[in-house]
C-alpha positions as CSV (number, residue, x, y, z in Angstrom):
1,X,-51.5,128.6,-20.8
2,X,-54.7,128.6,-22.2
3,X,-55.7,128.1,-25.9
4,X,-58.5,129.4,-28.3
5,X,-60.6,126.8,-29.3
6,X,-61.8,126.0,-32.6
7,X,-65.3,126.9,-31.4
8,X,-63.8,129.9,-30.0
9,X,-62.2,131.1,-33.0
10,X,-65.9,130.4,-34.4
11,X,-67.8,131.6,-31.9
12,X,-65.7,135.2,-32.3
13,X,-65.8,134.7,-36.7
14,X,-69.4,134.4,-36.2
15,X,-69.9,137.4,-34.8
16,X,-67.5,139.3,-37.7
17,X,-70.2,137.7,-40.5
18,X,-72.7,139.0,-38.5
19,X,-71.8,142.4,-38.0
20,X,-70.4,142.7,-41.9
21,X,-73.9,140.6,-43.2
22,X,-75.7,143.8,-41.6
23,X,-73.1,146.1,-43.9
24,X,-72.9,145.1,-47.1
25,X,-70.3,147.7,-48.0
26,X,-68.4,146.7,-45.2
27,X,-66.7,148.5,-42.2
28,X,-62.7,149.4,-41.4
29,X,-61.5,146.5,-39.5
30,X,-61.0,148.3,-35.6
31,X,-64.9,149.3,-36.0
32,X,-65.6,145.3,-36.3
33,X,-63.5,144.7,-33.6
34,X,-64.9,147.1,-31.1
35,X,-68.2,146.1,-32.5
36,X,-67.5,142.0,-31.6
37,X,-65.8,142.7,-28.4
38,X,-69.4,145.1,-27.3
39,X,-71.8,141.4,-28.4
40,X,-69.3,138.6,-26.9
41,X,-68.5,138.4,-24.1
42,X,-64.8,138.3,-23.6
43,X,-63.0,135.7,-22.0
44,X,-60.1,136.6,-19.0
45,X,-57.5,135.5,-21.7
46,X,-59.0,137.7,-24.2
47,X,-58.8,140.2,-22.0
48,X,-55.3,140.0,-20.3
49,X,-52.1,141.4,-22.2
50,X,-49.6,139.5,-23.9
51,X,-46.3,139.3,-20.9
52,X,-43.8,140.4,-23.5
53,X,-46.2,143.6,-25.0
54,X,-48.3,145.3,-21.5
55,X,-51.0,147.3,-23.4
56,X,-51.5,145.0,-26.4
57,X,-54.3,142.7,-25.8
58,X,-55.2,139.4,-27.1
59,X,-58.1,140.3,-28.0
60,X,-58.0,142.0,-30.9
61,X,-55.1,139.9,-32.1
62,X,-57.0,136.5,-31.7
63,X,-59.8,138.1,-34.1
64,X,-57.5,138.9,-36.7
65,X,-55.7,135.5,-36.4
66,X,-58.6,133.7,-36.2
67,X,-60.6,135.6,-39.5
68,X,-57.3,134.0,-41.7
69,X,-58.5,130.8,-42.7
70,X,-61.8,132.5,-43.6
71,X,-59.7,135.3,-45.8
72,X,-58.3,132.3,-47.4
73,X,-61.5,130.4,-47.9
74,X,-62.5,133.2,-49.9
75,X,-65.3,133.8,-47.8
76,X,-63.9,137.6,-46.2
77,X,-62.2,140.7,-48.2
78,X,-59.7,142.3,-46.1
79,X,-58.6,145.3,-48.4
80,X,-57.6,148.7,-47.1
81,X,-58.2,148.1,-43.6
82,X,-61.8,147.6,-44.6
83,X,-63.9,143.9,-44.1
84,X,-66.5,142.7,-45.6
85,X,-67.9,139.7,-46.4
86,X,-68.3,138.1,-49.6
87,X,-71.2,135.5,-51.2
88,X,-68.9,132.9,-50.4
89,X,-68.9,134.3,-46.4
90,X,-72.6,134.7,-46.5
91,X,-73.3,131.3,-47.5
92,X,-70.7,129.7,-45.3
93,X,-72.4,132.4,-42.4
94,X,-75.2,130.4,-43.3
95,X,-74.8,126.9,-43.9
96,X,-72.3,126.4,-40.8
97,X,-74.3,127.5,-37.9
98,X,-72.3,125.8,-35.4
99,X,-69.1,128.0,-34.6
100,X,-66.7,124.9,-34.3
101,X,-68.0,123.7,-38.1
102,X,-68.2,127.0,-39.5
103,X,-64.2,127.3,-38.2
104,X,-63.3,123.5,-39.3
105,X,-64.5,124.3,-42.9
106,X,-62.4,127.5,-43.1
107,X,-60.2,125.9,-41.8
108,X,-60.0,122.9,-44.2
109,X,-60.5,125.4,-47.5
110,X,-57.9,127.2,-46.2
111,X,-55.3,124.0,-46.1
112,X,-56.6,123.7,-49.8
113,X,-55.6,126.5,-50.8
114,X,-52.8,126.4,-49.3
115,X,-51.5,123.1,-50.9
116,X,-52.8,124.2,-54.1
117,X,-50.7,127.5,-53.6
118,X,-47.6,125.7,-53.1
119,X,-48.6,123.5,-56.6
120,X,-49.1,125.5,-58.7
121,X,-46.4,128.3,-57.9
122,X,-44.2,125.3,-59.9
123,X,-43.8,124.6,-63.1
124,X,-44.8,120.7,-63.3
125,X,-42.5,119.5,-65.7
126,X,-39.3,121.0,-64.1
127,X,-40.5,122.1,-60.6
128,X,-38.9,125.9,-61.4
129,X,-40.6,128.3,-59.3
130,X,-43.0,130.5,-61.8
131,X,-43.7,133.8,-61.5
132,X,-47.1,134.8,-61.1
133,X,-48.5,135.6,-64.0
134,X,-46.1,133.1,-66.1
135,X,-46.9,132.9,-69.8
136,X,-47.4,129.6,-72.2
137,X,-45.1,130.0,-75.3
138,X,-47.5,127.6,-77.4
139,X,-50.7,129.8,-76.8
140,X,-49.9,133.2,-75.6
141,X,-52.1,132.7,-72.5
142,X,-50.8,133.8,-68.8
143,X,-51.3,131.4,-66.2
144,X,-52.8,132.5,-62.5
145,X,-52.4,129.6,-59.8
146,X,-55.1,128.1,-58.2
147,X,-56.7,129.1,-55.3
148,X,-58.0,125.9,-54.0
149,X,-61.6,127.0,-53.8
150,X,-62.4,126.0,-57.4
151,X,-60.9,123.3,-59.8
152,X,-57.9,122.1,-58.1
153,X,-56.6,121.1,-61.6
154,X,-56.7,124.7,-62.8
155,X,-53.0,124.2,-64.4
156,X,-51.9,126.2,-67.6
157,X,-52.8,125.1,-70.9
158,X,-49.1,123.4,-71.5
159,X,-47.4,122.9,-68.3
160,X,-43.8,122.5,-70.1
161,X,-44.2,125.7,-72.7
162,X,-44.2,128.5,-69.8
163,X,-42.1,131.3,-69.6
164,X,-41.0,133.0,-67.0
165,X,-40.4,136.7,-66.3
166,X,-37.2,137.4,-66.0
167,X,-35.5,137.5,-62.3
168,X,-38.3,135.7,-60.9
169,X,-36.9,131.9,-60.6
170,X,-35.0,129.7,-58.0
């Protein structure tokens, strides 16, 4: 079976920062879509229809698989249906002109916020799952985790005074 690869999955993210750089406001996401799939050309894969779904090309779900890491990176808004590309996006769009790098990076920002996630959804003095936002008993303050694209340390104030809404624990 043949795979995306990583350049792939750049080559085809590219082309989303591209179209969203040249609309700021950004667009609903099957207008990007139709709007990548008329600049790249597509590959027979892309184009062929998954054997267990006839009708439902790969196309359009490789795109939307393949923009993940970059959500997560913090670098593209999906909200509503809609895209667009943040500051973050635009200097990544920017600074990673090779597809594979541009992917690798998202892809490696989004493995850092995904360990941070898993973190700092945990109280670290007793492990107890916290809901989101949990509160410190000592200073009032409520607590947001981390998202891994800024201080990775970004725990509450006092890790072992938080309270936790009730119903929301392990």
């Amino acid at each position: 079976m043949t795979q995306i690869t990583a350049k792939r999955r750049g080559e085809l993210v590219r082309k989303v920062f591209e179209i969203l750089l040249d609309n700021p406001d950004g667009l609903p996401a099957r207008e990007v879509l139709e709007r990548v799939e008329r600049s790249l050309p597509l590959t027979e894969f892309e184009k062929s229809s998954y054997p267990n779904r006839p009708g439902v090309r790969r196309f359009e779900k490789t795109v939307r698989f393949a923009s993940i890491p970059h959500v997560k990176a913090g670098w593209l808004v999906k909200s509503r249906g809609r895209w667009s590309a943040n500051e973050e996006g635009k200097q990544g769009y920017r600074q990673f002109k090779d597809p594979e790098q541009l992917e690798r990076e998202a892809v490696r920002l989004y493995r850092q916020w995904a360990a941070s996630r898993r973190a700092s959804n945990r109280c670290a003095f007793c492990r107890r799952k916290l809901s989101i936002p949990a509160v410190c008993t000592q200073c009032g303050r409520s607590f947001q985790p981390a998202t891994g694209l800024g201080d990775a340390a970004a725990l509450p104030c006092h890790t072992t005074s938080l309270t936790l809404p009730r119903g929301d624990s392990d």
